[in-house]
C-alpha positions in Angstrom: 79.8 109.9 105.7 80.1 106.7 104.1 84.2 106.0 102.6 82.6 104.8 99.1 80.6 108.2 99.3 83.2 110.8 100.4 85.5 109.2 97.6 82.7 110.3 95.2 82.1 113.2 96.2 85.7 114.3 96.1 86.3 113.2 92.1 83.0 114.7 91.2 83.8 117.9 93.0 86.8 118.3 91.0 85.0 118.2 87.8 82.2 120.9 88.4 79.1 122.3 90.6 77.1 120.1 88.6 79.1 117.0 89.4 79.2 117.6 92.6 75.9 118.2 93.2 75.3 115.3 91.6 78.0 113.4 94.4 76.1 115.4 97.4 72.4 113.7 96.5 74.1 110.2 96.0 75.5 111.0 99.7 72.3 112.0 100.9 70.3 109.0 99.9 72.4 107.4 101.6 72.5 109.5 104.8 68.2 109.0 104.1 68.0 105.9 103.6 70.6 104.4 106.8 68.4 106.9 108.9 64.8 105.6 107.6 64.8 103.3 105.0 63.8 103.3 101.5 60.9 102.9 101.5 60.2 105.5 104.2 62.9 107.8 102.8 61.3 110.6 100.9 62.9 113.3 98.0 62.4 115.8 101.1 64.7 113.6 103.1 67.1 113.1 100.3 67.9 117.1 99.2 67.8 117.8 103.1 70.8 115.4 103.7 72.2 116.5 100.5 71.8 120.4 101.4 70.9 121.1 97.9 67.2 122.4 96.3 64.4 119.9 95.0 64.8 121.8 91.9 68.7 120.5 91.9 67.2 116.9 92.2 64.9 117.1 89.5 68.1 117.9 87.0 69.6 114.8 88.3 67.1 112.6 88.8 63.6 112.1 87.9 62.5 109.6 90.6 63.9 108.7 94.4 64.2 105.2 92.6 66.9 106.5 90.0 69.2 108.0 92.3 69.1 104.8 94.8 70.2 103.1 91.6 73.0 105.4 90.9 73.9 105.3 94.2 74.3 101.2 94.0 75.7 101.4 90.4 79.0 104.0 91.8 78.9 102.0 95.1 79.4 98.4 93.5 81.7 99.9 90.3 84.2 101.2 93.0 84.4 97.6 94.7 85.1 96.2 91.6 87.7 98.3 90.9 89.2 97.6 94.5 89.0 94.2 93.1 90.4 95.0 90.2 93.8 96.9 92.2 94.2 93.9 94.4 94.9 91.6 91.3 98.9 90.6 91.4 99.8 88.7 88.2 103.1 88.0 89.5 101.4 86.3 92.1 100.4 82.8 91.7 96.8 82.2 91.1 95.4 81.0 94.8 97.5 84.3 96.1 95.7 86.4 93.1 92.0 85.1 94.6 92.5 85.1 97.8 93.8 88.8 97.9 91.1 89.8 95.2 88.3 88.3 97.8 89.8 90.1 100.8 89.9 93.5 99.2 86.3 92.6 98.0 85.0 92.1 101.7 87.4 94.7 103.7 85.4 97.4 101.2 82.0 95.9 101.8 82.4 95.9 105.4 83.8 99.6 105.8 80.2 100.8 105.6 77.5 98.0 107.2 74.6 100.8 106.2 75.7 101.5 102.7 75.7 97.5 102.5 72.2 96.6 103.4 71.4 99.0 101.2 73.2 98.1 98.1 72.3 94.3 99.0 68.9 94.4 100.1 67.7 97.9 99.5 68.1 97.3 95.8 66.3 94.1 96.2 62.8 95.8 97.1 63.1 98.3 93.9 61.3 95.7 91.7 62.3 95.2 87.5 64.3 99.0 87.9 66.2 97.1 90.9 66.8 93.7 89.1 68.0 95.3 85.9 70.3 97.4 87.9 71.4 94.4 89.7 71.6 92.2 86.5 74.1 95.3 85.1 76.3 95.2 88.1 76.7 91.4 88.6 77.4 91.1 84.7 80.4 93.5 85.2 81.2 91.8 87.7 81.2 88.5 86.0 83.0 89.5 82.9 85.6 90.9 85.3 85.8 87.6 87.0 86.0 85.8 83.2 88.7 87.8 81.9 90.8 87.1 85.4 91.0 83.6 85.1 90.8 83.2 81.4 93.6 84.7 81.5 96.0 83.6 84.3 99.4 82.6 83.3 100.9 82.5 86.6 102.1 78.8 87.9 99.6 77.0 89.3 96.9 78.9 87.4 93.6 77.1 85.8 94.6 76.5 82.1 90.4 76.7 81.7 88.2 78.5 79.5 85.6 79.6 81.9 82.1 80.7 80.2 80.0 83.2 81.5 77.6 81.4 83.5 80.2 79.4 85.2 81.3 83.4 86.0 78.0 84.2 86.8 77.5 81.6 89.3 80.8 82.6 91.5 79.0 86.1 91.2 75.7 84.2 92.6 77.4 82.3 95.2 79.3 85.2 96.6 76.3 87.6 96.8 74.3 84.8 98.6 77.0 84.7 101.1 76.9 88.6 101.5 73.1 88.4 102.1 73.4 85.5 104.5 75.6 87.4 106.7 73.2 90.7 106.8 71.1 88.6 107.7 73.2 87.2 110.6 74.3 90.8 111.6 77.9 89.7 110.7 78.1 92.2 108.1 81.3 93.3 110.5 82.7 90.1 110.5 82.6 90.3 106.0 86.7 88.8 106.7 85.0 85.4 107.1 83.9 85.1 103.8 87.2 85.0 102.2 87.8 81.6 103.0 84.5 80.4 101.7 84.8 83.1 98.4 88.2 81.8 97.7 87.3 77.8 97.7 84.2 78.5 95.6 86.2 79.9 92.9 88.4 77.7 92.9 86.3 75.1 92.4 84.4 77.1 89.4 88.0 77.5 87.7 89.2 73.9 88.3 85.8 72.9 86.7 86.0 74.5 83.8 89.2 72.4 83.1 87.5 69.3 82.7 
């Protein structure tokens, strides 16, 4: 069972049958989808995985599309709050991004499967996908915003970074995610620090001109 998964599965299962039951069909679209796909991965498949009734999906979920979303929108909200964790403000700023980038990628690359489907499953969802995507990465932005804006460690950016300036480290960041899938070097996610780290840096130092 997938880390990001199991972690759900044990908050929602203090909170009632109904939570968890909700937790267990998140776990088995993903246990349906890393066997066959989306797009081969049927509500059968899912409440099978899941060990729960089609009746139990139904009160979840109306559609095998809604509950990959859900699945993506838990999966990439728990990676931004590793993010989030890994922040140090008594660290100085390159220290703060560079440990915020590797606790991004060490969580990424703890479940390869969960990650192609969060990355590219998503992808083949159409407008349902997108705006789920566009939700995500606008957390993830603002997240990003907030950070720098307000540094006030030595060495910091004294900036005033917008939103699309946000956005595009966001961008930039997913594209290198995707490039590596593509690779098969979604083991190897360590290697992206470096590259994550620069481009942010660049964003932040920027915005100060």
């Amino acid at each position: 069972m997938s880390d990001t998964i199991e972690k759900t599965v044990a908050s929602k299962s203090a909170e009632g049958t109904e939570s968890e039951h909700y937790a267990r069909l998140l776990q088995g679209m993903a246990q349906a989808v890393a066997a066959k796909g989306y797009a081969d991965t049927t509500i059968a498949d899912i409440v099978r995985e899941a060990a729960v009734s089609r009746r139990t999906f139904y009160e979840h979920f109306g559609t095998k599309t809604e509950c990959l979303i859900a699945l993506y929108e838990t999966a990439s909200r728990l990676a931004l709050q590793a993010v989030s964790e890994a922040f140090d403000p008594a660290q100085p700023w390159h220290a703060q991004v560079e440990q915020a980038m590797t606790a991004y990628f060490d969580y990424l690359a703890q479940d390869p499967v969960l990650l192609r489907t969060l990355f590219v499953e998503i992808l083949g969802l159409g407008m349902p996908g997108l705006a789920a995507r566009r939700r995500v990465n606008d957390e993830i932005a603002n997240f990003i915003q907030v950070a720098i804006n307000s540094s006030g460690t030595e060495g910091g950016p004294a900036a005033h970074l917008t939103s699309e300036m946000a956005m595009t480290v966001v961008g930039g960041i997913n594209e290198l995610v995707l490039q590596a899938i593509e690779q098969e070097r979604a083991g190897d996610l360590r290697e992206l620090v470096a590259p994550a780290t620069r481009l942010v840096r660049a964003v932040a130092a920027e915005s100060q001109r």
